[in-house]
Structures are given as C-alpha cells and as structure tokens.
N, C-alpha and C positions, 0 to 999 in steps of 0.2 A: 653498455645498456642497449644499443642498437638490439645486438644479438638477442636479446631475452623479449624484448617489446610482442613480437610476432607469435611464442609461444604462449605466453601469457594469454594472450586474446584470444588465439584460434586453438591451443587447446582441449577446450574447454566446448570449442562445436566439433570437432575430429572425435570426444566421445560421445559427446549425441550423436552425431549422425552413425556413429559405428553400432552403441548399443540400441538405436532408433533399428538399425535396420539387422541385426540381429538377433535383435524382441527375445520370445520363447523359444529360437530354436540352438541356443546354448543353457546353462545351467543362469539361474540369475545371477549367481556369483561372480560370472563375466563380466556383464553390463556393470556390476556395482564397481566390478573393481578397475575396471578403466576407464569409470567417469570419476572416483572417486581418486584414483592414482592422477590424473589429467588436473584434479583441483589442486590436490596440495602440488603436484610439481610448480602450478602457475599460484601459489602462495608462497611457495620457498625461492620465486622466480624476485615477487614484488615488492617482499620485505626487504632487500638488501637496496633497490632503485629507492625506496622512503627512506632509512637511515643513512642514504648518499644524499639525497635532497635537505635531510635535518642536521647533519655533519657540514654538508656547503661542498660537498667533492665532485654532485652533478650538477649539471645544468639543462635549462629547456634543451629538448630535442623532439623534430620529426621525423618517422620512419617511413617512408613512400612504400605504397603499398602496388598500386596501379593506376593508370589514367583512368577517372572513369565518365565521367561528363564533359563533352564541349558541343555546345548548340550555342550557338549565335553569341549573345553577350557572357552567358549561365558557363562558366568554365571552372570542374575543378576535380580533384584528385581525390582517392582515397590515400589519406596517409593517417600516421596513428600520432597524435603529439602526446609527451609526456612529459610536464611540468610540474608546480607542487601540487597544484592541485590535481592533477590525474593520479600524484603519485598517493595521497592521500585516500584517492576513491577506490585504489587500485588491492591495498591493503587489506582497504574494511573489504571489499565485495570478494574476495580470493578468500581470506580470511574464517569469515562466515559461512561464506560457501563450502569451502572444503570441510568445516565442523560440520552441516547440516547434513552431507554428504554422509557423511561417518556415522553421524546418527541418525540418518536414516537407515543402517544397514539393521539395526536394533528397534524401530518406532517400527519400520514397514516389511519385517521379518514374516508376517503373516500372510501378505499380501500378495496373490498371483499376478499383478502385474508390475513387481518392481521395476523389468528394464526398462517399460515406460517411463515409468513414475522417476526415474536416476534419467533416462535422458530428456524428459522437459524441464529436469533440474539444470543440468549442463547446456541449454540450451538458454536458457533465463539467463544464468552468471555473466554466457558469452553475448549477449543483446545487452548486458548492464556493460560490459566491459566495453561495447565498442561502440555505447555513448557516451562514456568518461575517456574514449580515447581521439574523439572527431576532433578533428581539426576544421569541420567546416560543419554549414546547420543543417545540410541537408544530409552528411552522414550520421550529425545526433539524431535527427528526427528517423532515419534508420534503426537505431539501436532504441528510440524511444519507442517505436510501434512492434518492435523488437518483443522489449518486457512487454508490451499490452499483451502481444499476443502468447506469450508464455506465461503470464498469470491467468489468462483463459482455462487455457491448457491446466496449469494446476488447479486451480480451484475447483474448477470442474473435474477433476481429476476422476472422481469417484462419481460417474456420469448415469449410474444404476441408479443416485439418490437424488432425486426432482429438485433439492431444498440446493445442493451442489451446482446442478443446471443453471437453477435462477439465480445464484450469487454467480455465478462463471458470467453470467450474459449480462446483468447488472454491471457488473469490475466491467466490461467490454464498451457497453452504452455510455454510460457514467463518462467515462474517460475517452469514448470518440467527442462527448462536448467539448473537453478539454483542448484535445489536439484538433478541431477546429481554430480554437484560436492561436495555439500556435503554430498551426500551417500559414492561418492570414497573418501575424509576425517574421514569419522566415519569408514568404512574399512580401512585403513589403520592407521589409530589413535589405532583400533583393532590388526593388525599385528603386527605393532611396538612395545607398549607396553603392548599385552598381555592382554585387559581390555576397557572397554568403560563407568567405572567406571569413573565421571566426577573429585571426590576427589582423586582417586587415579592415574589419566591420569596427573593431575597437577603436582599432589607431583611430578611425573616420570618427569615430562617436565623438569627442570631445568640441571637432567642430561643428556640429550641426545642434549643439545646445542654443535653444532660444527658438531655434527653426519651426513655420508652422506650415502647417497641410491640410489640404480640405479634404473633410471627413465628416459623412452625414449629413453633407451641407453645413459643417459649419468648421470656421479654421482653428485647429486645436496646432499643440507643440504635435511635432512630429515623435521626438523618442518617447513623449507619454503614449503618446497611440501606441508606438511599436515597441513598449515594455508593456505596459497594459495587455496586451493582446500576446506577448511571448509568455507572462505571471499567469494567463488566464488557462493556459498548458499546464501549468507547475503548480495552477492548483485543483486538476484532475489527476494526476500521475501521485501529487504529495497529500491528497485528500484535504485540502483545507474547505472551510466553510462554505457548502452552496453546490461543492462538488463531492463531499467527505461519503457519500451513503453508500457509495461502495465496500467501506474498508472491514468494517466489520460483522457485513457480508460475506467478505471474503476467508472468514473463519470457517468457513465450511468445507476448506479443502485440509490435507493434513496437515498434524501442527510444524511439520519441518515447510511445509511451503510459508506459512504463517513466519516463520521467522527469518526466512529469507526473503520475504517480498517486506517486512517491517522493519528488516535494521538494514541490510545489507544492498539490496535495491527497488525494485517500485518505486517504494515510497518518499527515496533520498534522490530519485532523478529532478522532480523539480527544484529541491534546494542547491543539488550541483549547480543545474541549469543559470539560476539566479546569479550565484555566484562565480561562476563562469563567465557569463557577460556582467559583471558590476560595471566596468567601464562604461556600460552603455547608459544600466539603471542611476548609475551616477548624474547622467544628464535628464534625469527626470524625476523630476520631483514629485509631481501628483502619484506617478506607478509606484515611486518609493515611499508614500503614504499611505497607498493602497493595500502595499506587500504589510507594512508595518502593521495596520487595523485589520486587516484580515486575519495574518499571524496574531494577535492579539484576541480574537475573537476568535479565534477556533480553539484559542490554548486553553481558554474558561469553559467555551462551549462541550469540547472532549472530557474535559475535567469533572463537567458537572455529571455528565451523563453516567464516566464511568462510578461514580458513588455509588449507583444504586442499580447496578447488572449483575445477577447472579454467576452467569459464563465464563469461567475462569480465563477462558482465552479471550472472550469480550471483554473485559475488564483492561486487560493487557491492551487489545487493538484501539480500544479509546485512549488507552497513556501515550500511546505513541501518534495517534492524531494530534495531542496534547504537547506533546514534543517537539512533534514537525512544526505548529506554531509558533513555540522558542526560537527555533531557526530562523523560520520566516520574519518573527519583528525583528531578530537581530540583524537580518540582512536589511530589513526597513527602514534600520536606524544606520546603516553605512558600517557596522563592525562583521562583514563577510569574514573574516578570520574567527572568529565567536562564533560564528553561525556554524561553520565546518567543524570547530575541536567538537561542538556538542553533536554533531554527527559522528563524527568519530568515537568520540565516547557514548552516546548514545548504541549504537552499533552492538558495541560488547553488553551492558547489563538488559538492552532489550532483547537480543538472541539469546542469552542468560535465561531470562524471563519465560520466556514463549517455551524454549526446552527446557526450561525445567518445570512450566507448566504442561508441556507434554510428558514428562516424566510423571509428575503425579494423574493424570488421565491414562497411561499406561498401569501401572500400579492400581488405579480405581478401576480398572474393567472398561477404560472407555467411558466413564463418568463423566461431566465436564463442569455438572452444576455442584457450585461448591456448597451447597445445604447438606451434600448427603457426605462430604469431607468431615474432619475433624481430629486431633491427636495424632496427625501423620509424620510429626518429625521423629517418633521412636520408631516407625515400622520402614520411613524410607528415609534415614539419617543422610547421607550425603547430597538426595534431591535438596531436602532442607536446609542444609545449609548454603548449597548454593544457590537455591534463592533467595535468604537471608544476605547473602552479598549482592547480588543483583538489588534486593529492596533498598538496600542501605544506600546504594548507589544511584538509587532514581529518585529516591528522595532528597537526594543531595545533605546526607551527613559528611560532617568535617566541622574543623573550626579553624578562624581566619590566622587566629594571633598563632597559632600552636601550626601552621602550615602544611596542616595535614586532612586527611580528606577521600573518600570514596571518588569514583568518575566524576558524577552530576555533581559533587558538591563544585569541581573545580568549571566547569563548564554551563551550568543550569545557572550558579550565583554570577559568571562571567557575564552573562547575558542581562540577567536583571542590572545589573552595574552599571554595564553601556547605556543600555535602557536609558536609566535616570542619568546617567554622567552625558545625552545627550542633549537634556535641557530645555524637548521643547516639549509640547502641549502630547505628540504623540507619544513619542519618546516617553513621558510620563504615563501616559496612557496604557501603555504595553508595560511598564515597570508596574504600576499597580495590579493587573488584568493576570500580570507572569507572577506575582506574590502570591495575589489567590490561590491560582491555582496551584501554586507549589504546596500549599494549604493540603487543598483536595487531593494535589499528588498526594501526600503522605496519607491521608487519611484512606486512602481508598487501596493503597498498596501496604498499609500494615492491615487490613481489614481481610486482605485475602491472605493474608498470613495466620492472623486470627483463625480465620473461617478453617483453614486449610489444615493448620500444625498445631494449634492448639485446642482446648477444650475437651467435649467429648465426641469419641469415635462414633458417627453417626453413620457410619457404614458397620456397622458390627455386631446391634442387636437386632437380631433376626426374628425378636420374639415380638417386640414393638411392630417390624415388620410387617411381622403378617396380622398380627392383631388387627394394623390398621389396613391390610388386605383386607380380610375378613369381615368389617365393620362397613368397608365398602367409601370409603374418604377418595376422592376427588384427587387428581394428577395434579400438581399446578403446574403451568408450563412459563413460556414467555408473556403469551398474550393475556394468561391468568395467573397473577402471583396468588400466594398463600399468604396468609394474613401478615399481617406485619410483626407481628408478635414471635411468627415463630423465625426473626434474623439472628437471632440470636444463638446460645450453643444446642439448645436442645429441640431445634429446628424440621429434623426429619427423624425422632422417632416416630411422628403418629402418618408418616407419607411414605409410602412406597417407591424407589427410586424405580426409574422406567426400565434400567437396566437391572434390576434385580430377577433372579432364580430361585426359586425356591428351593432347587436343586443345587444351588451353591451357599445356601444359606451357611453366616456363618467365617466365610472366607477371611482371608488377611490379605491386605496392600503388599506388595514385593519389590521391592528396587531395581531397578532396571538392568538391562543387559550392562558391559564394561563398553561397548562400543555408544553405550549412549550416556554414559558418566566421565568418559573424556574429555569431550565438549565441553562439559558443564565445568568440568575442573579446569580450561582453559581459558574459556569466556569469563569465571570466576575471579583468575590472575589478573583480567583485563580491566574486567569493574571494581578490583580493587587498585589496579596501580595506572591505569589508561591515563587518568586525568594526571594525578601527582608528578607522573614522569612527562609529561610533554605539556603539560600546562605553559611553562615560560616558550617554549618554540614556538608553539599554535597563536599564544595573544601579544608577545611580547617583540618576538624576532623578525622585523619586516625583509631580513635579506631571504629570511626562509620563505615568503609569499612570493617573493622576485614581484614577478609582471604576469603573474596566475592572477592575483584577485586586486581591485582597491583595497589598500591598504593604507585607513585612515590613521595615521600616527597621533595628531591629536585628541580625535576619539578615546584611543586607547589611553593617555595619560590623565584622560578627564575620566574614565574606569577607574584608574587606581585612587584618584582621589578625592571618590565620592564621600559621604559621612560614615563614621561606623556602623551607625543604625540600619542603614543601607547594605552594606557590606552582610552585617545580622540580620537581616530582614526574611532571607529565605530560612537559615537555621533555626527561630524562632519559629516562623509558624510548620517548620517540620516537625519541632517536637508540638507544636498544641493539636497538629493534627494524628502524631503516634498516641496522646493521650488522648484526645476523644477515639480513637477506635479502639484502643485498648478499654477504655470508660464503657464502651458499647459494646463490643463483643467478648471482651473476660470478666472484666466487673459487675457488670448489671446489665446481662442481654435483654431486657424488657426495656431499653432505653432505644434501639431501632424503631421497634413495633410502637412507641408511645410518640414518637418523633416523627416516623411516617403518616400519623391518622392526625399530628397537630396540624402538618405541613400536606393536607391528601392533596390538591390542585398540585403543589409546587412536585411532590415528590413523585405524581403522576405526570407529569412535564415534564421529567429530567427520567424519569423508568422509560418512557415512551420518546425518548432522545428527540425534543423538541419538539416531537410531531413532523419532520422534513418527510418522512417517508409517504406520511399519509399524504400530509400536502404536495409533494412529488406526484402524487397517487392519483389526486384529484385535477391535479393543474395541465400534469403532461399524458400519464399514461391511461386514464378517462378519455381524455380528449384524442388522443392517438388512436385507441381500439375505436373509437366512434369513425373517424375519419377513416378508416380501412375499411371497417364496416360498410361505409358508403363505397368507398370505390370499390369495393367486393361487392356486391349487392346489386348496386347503380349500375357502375362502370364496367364492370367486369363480367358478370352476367347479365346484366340487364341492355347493355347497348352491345359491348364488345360480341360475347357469346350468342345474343338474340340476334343481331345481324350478321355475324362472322360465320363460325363453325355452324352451329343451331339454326340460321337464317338459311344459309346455303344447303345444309341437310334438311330444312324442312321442302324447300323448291324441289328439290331432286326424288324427294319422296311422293309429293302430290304429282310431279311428272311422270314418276313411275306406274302411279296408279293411272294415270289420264291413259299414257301410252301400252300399260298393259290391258288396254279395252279392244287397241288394234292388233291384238295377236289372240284370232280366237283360233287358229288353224285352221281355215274354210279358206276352199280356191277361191270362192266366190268373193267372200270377203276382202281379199288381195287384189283378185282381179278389180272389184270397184274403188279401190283406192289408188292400183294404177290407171285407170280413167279416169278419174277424177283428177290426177295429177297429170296428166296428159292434155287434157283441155285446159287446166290451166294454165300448162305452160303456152300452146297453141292462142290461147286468151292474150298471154302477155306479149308475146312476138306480133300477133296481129293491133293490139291496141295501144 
C-alpha cells in the first residue's frame, strides 16, 4: 500500500499542472486525456487499499512525505495517513472524479477552453485527496483552502457570464466565514494541547473532558469551544444552515463541476472533518448538540425549499444540502459510522442525479427550467432510466423484512434509526425533522421525474410557441414565477422558452454522446447495489472502523432494535410523497396552481428559500458597500488623496506659478534679485 499512497494523491496535480500549462498550444484531446488517464489510474490505485481495509488484510498506515514545519513549539511533517476512513473518502473522490472526467469529454465538447476546464478539474480531486490524506490540521486545512480555491475556479469557470462571477465570489466569501472559524479551532486545538498532530490531538482529547477555558470573559468547557469553532468550518465547506447560500449558487458553473463539488468533495469535506476527529467531538457535548440541531435544520430547511425550484440542477443542489444534514445529525447523535456509509452511498445516486440531469440539459439545448421538459424518457431512454435509479435510491426504496433496498434505503433509514434508538430529546428531534423531510425528499424527486419524463412534450409544439411569441406573454424567470396553474403538464405551451429559435422550431431531444452514458451506467450499478453490498461492513463491523472514527457499539444495537414503525417510517412516507406528486403532476395538474395561491405567504417563503439571501443582503452586504463607501470617499480621497498625492501636487503647482513670476528673462530683473540676496545675506552675517 505504501507504493500506491503517493500516486494516488499527486497524480491527479502532475495532470493539472501538465495540462494547466500546456492550455491551447496542443490539441484539447491531450489535456483530457492525461488528466483523465491520471484519475482512473489513481481509482484503480484506491479500490483494491478499500476492499483490503473491508476484508481486514490492511491496516492504518503513514507514508512520510517530507519535513515540513519546525518553528519553536509548532513541529510537524507532511505525511499521507491511510486508514478506514481515508480509505473510504479515497474511493468516493477517485471514483467520481475519474466518471466526471469522462463525462466531461461529452458535456464540454463544444467548449474552447477545455484544458482549462480538465485541469481545475484535477486540481479539485487532488486538494480533496490531500485533505482526507492529512495526518495533521494544518495539512487538512491545506487541502481545505485547497477545494475553496478550486470551486472558485469552477464555478466561475464560464467568467464572460456576470451571473458565474457573482456565485464564483459568493462560494469564495461564504466559505472564508467558515474557515475563520476553523483557523481559530486549529489555533487553539494548538494552544491546548501542544500539537496539531491529528493522532496525537486525539489520544489528548479524552483527558481534557470536563476542562474549562476562558473565553469572552467567561469560562466555558474547553473541547465545546474547540469543536464549536472546528463545526463552524464544516458548516461553510458542507453548506449547512447560516452558511448554505453558496451552494446553489454554485450551479452556475458546468453541471460536471456541479457533481463533483456535491457528491465527491466540497461538500463532504466538513462531514470527513467531523468524523475524523469524533474522539474530540465525543468530549463535547453542547458541539455535539449543536452538530445534531443544525443537521437537523438544514435537512427540513433544504427539503422545503427544494419543493418549489423550477431549476432542474437546483432542485438537485437543495437535496444534497438536505443530505449533508442526514450526516450531520448522525454524527450529532455519536453514529459517525452512519453518518460516512450515507456519504458513501450518497456519493453514487447524487453524481447519478446531477449527470443525468446534465444529460437531459444537453439533450434540451441547454434548457434547465424543467416547464419547458416533458415526455423525455421515449426520446432519451437510457438518461431516464438512470435517473429512475438514482430517484429510487434517494428516496430510499427498499423493504425491511424482504432485505432488499436501493443505496438511501440502506443508509438514509440507518440514520433515522440511530436517531431515535438514541433516546434523547435531540436525537428525537432529528428523527422526526429526517422523517419529514424524507417526505419532501420523495415528493420533490418524483416531481422532477414527472416534470421531466412524463406527460406532455412541452418542448415540441412550436405552434403554441410562437402563438405565445406573437401574443407578446411575459418570460417568467426566477424572480417572476408564472402562475401557479401553469405547474402542471401543460405549463409552457402559451410561454416561450428563452432558449428557443424559431429557426430550430420543432427540434427533438437526443441522447447524449457514449462517453457521457458510461458514467451514468456506472453510478447506476452503485445506487443500486452501494448500500445492499456494504450495509453490514459500514454499520455493523467495528474491527472495519479500527481507531478511524468513534465507534459507538451500543448505539448501534439500540439501531437495530428500535420499533417496526420506526424501522417503516421512512418507507411510508416515501410512498405518500410519490403519490402526492404523481396526484399533482399526472393526475390533476391544477392541484399545484390551486395549492400555491391556498398557501401564497408559505409557498412564497419556501420559492424565495427563506429569504437568507435578502436578509444576508440587508444585514452584511448593505452595510459592507456603506462602510467602503466611506473609507473610499472619506478616507481615501478625502484625507489620504487631499493631503497625500493631491496635497502635495497642489503646493508644487501654486509654487510653480509663484516661481514662474521670477523668470521673465530680463538682466535687470536677475540682477535685482541678486541684490536683494546679497544684502540679505550681508543683513544676516552682520546682525
């Protein structure tokens, strides 16, 4: 394992920098093909170290890299550790990586800047890889500013389009609050004990439970400060509530960066993180309350919002806000085993999701709003079906007694289980909060199925089209929906889609290239067998966690035998939520539009995703342009420039004028100014 550790990691930046630096001046087929040869090698590198870790043939190991810090107390290395839990992160992010790769050679086929676009791809994988490989905080916190800066880079990717800039610079802002606080966490994790040695910050944790510190003036537990403040990182990086307005912003770069920064890494660096130091969050109760109610609040908050997004890729970016919650309460409730399989299985059906919702926006013209969808599973049969395995899978179909089951059924119901098999007030609180929304989950992911593959082709009559060209009807956009009436099937004959041509009037949806229906067939195998096949290793097996994560054994046995009801609780309300959106959108599509105008306050609260942004809008970034405004204005030109540059040029101007009075070219005039300087020196020697 030794041998393989190093290409896996550095891979992956040996083809960014190669295709980084030889851009346009080879054919792009270069670039693709040694960043994308560079992934799968270091996927075919990582599968065989994960079924040695689930078999029991390895064990922890670290690979020294080089010295790289020693200043005074602060001492420590780069080396790469690989345990279960690296080897777990190591799969998904190679994994996904190397499909999006692939399928990017088919989504971004049109595009003149692919070697770019392929090496901030390879450069992403390799910043996620060498913060699941740190062996201390100050090389995660390397690999975490790592991805920040490489979702920059993507999202913005497409930097001609203003809407691209401001979600690029948004993901940037958003997430430097984050890593504020966990810069102040690795400092003080540093202070207290001595070390930012990740093995040996742990071992310490256990003794310093009870310990308090003064902070703010006032004396709190020490590991609540220093989990609090390490969570307060994990929930910019993983978009939970307060921090989340980045994410689905960040649908503005292509949909392959969209599914690698949603399943594979961004967004699974703070749940690593968590559960990579549980030993610590074990020693703190209030942080591990915190994590639990936040996770729980963002799982409803995402849930709700995504009901009512047209955006087919927005719909998707709020399930996986919704998701990362599931993780988080389960890591709140002390089942970090539970919290990782549903990252791992999350992983496959939500790359699923995203490309095969890239698949049908290729097939639509670049279309995204799913109004102008409809009837698409006869014209792109294999996109639809695999997202029919993806939906089955995030809704978590399966049944308990019969042992059988998509991804989420085995890992989504896992979670709600713990949840409630932990017995206390929060614990319940997250099990009811993860119901719901398992609710909304389905309701809103058979609803873009609906929209998408069923009913009628709302992209096809061109007669409607231009009629309602013609007639001169109104665009509805984001910030202007279209009635609510028209959610239903027959929704954009009388609206123009923005991407329509009259010159292509008419047209048919097409199936994608083979390099981007691979993927789909891959990720496909995953969400349907991810969960089924590794369910017992993930929740069951604690030799397979070793000394990677806490690993609560009694937890788990109060999982398995919690009530049936319990057990059926997510199943149930998956099918009331496939029947109300089948109810709504095949049966009687006038039940949206009569639904939205019953519920207008609620259902403009949850279209307008709480309103954070505005109040974001009002609170910080109002108040930010005001205060520049002053020091530009005030400070800047009115003291700095008025006495600085401006001060000093205006002296030297009126000087010029005073002194261009003595130079009229007259002897005479010369000569009485050396007299006059002559007496007064004469003046000054005598008196």
């Amino acid at each position: 394992m030794n041998g393989f550790i190093p290409y896996i990691v550095f891979l992956p930046l040996l083809a960014a920098i190669v295709a980084g630096l030889v851009n346009k001046s080879a054919p792009s087929v270069f670039a693709k093909s040694i960043t994308t040869g560079a992934l799968f090698i270091s996927c075919a590198l990582s599968w065989p170290i994960f079924l040695g870790f689930v078999s029991g043939s390895l064990s922890e190991e670290v690979v020294p890299v080089l010295t790289w810090v020693q200043s005074g107390a602060l001492s420590f290395d780069w080396a790469l550790r690989v345990d279960t839990l690296t080897a777990v992160m190591l799969v998904v992010i190679t994994t996904v990586s190397a499909l999006v790769h692939l399928y990017s050679w088919g989504y971004m086929e049109e595009d003149p800047d692919q070697p770019r676009f392929f090496a901030y791809l390879s450069l992403f994988t390799f910043a996620m890889l060498m913060l699941v490989t740190a062996d201390n905080l100050v090389q995660m916190f390397f690999g975490w500013e790592g991805v920040g800066l490489a979702s920059y880079l993507l999202i913005g990717f497409w930097f001609k389009k203003p809407s691209a800039n401001a979600a690029a610079i948004k993901a940037f802002v958003v997430n430097r609050v984050g890593d504020l606080g966990f810069m102040l966490g690795i400092f003080g994790t540093f202070w207290v004990f001595g070390t930012v040695s990740i093995p040996e910050v742990l071992e310490a944790a256990p003794g310093m439970s009870g310990a308090t510190i003064g902070f703010l003036g006032l004396r709190v537990h020490t590991m609540d400060v220093l989990c609090i403040l390490l969570f307060i990182g994990a929930m910019g990086k993983s978009a939970q509530l307060g921090l989340h307005t980045w994410l689905p912003d960040a649908m503005e770069g292509p949909t392959p960066v969209s599914a690698l920064i949603h399943a594979a890494t961004m967004v699974t660096a703070g749940v690593f993180m968590v559960c990579r130091l549980s030993p610590m969050f074990e020693t703190a109760p209030v942080a591990l309350g915190m994590v639990t109610f936040i996770g729980a609040a963002t799982c409803i908050f995402a849930a709700t919002v995504g009901t009512t997004q047209w955006d087919i890729k927005r719909v998707i970016a709020y399930s996986t806000c919704s998701q990362l919650g599931y993780m988080f309460f389960a890591a709140g409730v002390g089942a970090y085993g539970a919290a990782m399989f549903h990252l791992f299985t999350h992983a496959f059906f939500k790359a699923l999701l995203f490309l095969g919702a890239g698949s049908v926006i290729h097939a639509m013209h670049h279309e995204q709003d799913m109004r102008y969808y409809g009837a698409l599973r006869k014209e792109i049969p294999f996109t639809f079906w695999a997202m029919l395995a993806g939906t089955l899978a995030i809704t978590g179909v399966g049944i308990y007694h019969l042992g059988a089951g998509f991804a989420g059924f085995w890992s989504k119901d896992a979670i709600l289980e713990v949840a409630y098999g932990r017995g206390t007030e929060l614990g319940n609180f997250a099990f009811w909060m993860g119901t719901l929304a398992a609710l909304l989950t389905s309701f809103y992911s058979w609803r873009l199925m609906f929209l998408t593959f069923w009913g009628k082709p709302r992209w096809a009559d061109s007669h409607h089209i231009q009629h309602a060209v013609n007639a001169g009807h109104d665009e509805p956009d984001e910030h202007n929906p279209p009635k609510q009436e028209d959610a239903g099937q027959d929704v954009k004959h009388a609206v123009p889609s923005p991407h329509y041509d009259a010159g292509t009037a008419g047209y048919h949806p097409h199936e994608s290239p083979i390099s981007m229906l691979i993927p789909l067939g891959v990720l496909s195998v995953g969400a349907v067998l991810a969960g089924q096949v590794f369910a017992p290793t993930f929740l069951d097996d604690a030799a397979f966690w070793g000394q990677s994560i806490f690993y609560n054994e009694p937890l788990i046995h109060a999982m398995h035998n919690v009530p049936y009801l319990v057990k059926y609780a997510a199943f149930i309300v998956m099918l009331i939520g496939l029947f109300v959106a089948w109810l709504a959108y095949i049966k009687d599509t006038s039940i949206p539009g009569k639904a939205a105008e019953q519920l207008g306050p609620v259902y403009r609260f949850f279209y307008n995703k709480w309103y954070f942004d505005e109040l974001y809008h009002y609170l910080f970034v109002v108040p930010a342009f005001w205060l520049g405004r002053q020091f530009w204005k005030l400070g800047d030109i009115g003291t700095i420039d008025r006495f600085g540059p401006n001060g000093v040029a205006w002296v030297i101007e009126k000087g010029s004028v005073g002194a261009k009075k003595f130079q009229t070219g007259y002897l005479y005039s010369y000569a009485l100014v050396m007299l006059l300087g002559l007496v007064a020196a004469i003046t000054w020697v005598l008196f």
